[in-house]
Every structure is written in structure tokens, then in C-alpha cells.
N, C-alpha and C positions, 0 to 999 in steps of 0.2 A: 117396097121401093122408096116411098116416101120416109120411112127410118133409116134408109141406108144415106142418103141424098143429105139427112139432120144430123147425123152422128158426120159425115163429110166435112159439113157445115162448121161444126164445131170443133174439129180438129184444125180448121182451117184456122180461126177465130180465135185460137187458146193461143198461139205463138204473141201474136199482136196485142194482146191483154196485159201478157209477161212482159213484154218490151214495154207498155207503157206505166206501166209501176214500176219500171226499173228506171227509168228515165224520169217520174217524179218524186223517187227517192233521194235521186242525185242529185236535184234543185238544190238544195237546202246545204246541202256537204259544198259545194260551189261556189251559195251566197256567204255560209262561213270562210269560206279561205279567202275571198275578197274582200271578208270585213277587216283582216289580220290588217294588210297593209294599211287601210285606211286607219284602224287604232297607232300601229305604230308612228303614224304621220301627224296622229294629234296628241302622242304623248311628245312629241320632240320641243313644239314651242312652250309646253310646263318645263322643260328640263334647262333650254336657253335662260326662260324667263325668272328660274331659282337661281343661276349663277347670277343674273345682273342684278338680281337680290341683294346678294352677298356683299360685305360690306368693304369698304374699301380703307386703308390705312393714314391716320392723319400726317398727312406732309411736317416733318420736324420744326420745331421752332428756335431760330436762332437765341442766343443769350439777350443781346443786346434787345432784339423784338421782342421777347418773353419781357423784358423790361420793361420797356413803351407802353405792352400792350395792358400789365399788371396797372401799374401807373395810373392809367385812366379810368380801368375797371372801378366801379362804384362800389362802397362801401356796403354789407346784407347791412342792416338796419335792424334785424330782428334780435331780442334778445332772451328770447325761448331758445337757447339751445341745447342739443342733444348730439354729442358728438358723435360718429359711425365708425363701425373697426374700421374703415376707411381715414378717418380721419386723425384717427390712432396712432395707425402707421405715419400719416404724417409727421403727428409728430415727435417720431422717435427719428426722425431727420433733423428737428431741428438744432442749430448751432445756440449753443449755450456757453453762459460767462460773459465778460468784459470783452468785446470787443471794438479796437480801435476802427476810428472813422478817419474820412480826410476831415484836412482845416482845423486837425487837435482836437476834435467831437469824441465820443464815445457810446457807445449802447450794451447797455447792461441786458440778456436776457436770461431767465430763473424762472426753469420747471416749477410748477405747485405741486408738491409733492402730495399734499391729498387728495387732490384733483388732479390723474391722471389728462395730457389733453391740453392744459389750460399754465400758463404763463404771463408771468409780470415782464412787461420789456420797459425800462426807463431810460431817460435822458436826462440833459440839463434842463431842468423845470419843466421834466413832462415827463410822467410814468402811465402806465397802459398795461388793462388784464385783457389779453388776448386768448385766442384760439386759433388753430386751423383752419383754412375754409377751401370749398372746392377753387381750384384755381382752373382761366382759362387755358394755362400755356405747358402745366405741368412743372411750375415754380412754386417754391412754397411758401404760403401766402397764412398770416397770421392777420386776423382782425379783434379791434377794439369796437364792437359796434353803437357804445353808448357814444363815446368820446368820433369818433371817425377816424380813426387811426389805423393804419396799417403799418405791419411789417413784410417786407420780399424778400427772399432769400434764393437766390440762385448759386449757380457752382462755385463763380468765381471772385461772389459781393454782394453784399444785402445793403439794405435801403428803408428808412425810419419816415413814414410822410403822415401828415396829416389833412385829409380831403376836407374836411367838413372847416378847416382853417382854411387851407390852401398853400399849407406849409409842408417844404420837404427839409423836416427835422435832423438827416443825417443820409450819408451817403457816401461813395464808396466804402461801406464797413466792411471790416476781412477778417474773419474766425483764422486759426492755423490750419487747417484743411482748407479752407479756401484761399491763402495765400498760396500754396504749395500748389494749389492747381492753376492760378492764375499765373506764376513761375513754370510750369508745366506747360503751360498753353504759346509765353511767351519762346521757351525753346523749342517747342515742336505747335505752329501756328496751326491751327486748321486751313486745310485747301480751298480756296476759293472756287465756288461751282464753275466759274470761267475762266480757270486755268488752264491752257493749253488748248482749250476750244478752237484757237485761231493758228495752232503748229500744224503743219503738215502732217501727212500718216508716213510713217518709218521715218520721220525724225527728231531724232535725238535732242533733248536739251543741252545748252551749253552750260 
């Protein structure tokens, strides 16, 4: 009696066993699918936080402010230099030969042919071996840094000064490429960012 009553027992017993290993198997599958979300919520602010990264585009520089700004930039001082294919390119930009200045001035400039880079620029009673150098404005800027001398060169006029005098040796200078753009510029002006800011919508200029 008492084995039938045990073996009862444990039929009873064996359902309720099953059920609960099945029910702490499942824990674990349950806390995984609840961790998904929470990952996917803490990869989002790495994904915001690499685009504000990213860099952003420098706002252009007019001619006349590349000017100003060249103008007052101080002279490097250093005369250890080493040019960089960076600086190379420059200058295969620059304007070379006899070019006239206002007020009857003149500026002479002449690549060093064995020294790739490097350039005599002269004037009336002032001659200068310059280089390349990084510019603020994206103007190409040529320095003497024994003498304090620089040369500017922008699109549409270059400019001979001397900081360490306090002399601006020449100015408006115009290569023929930069006349021709400066003629360019005068028949087709650039737009003024606040052109038409203050016309109405759908209408028309006169």
C-alpha cells in the first residue's frame, strides 16, 4: 500500500519539476531580448554625437577681406625653411615677370630656377628672396622673413609691403591674368548677399 501511495506521489511531483525548469530556462532568453532595446538606445547618442563631430565648411573669404586680413598677419620670422608639396603648389600659382603697379611703381617677380619654391621679387630700391607661406585667407602670400617683407597675391591684384618698415612698397599690381579678371569682375559684378532680401516673393525685378 505504502509503494502504491509513493509511486502516486511521484507522478504527481514530476509534472511540477518540468514546469519549473521550463520556466527557468526562459529567464535568461527574456532578460536577452530586453537587453536589445536598451543597447540599441545607447548606441544612438555615439551615432548623434559622430555627426556633430564632423567638421564643418569654412565660410568663404571675400577678396577685398583676404586683403585686410593678409595685410596685418605678421611676418614667420623663422629662417630654417623647408618647403611642403603644399607649398609647391603654391607656388606654381604664382604670377611672374614685370608687373605694373598704380602711381607708375613696378614689381619685378623671378622664379629661382634652382630652387624650386623660392623667388627674388624687387622694386625701386628694395629687392626680396621670398617663399610661400601658409596663408590665413587662402591668398597667396610669399614672405621675405630676414627683411620682413611680403608679397599678396589675390585674383584680381597683388601688393608689395614691408611690416618690419611699416611700408606698403606697392600696390594695386596686375599680372595679365589678373587684369582680365578684374575686367571680368567689372562686367559681370558679384551679387551682393543682400540682393533682393527685401523684394517681395513672386516678384519680379524691374
Amino acid at each position: 500500500m505504502k509503494t502504491t501511495v509513493l509511486i502516486a506521489a511521484l507522478a504527481l511531483a514530476l509534472p511540477f519539476a518540468a514546469s519549473a525548469q521550463t520556466t527557468e530556462k526562459a529567464k535568461p532568453a527574456a532578460k536577452s531580448t530586453a537587453a536589445k532595446p536598451a543597447q540599441k538606445a545607447a548606441a544612438k547618442p555615439a551615432t548623434k554625437t559622430a555627426a556633430n563631430a564632423a567638421p564643418k565648411k569654412k565660410p568663404q573669404v571675400t577678396r577685398r577681406a583676404a586683403k585686410a586680413v593678409e595685410e596685418v598677419t605678421p611676418i614667420d620670422t623663422s629662417t630654417d625653411i623647408a618647403l611642403s608639396e603644399a607649398d609647391l603648389a603654391v607656388a606654381q600659382r604664382v604670377q611672374t615677370g614685370k608687373i605694373q603697379c598704380e602711381l607708375g611703381a613696378d614689381v619685378t617677380v623671378t622664379a629661382d630656377e634652382k630652387k624650386p619654391g623660392f623667388f627674388t621679387v624687387s622694386t625701386k630700391g628694395a629687392r626680396y628672396r621670398m617663399h610661400p607661406v601658409e596663408s590665413r585667407t587662402g591668398a597667396i602670400r610669399l614672405e621675405d622673413p630676414r627683411a620682413g617683407a611680403m608679397w599678396l597675391q589675390i585674383a584680381n591684384k597683388s601688393m608689395l609691403m614691408n611690416q618690419k618698415e611699416g611700408l606698403r612698397l606697392a600696390d594695386e599690381c596686375m599680372a595679365p591674368a589678373q587684369m582680365a579678371f578684374a575686367e571680368e569682375m567689372k562686367k559681370n559684378p558679384p551679387k551682393s548677399l543682400f540682393e533682393g532680401a527685401d523684394q517681395p516673393a513672386g516678384v519680379a525685378k524691374k
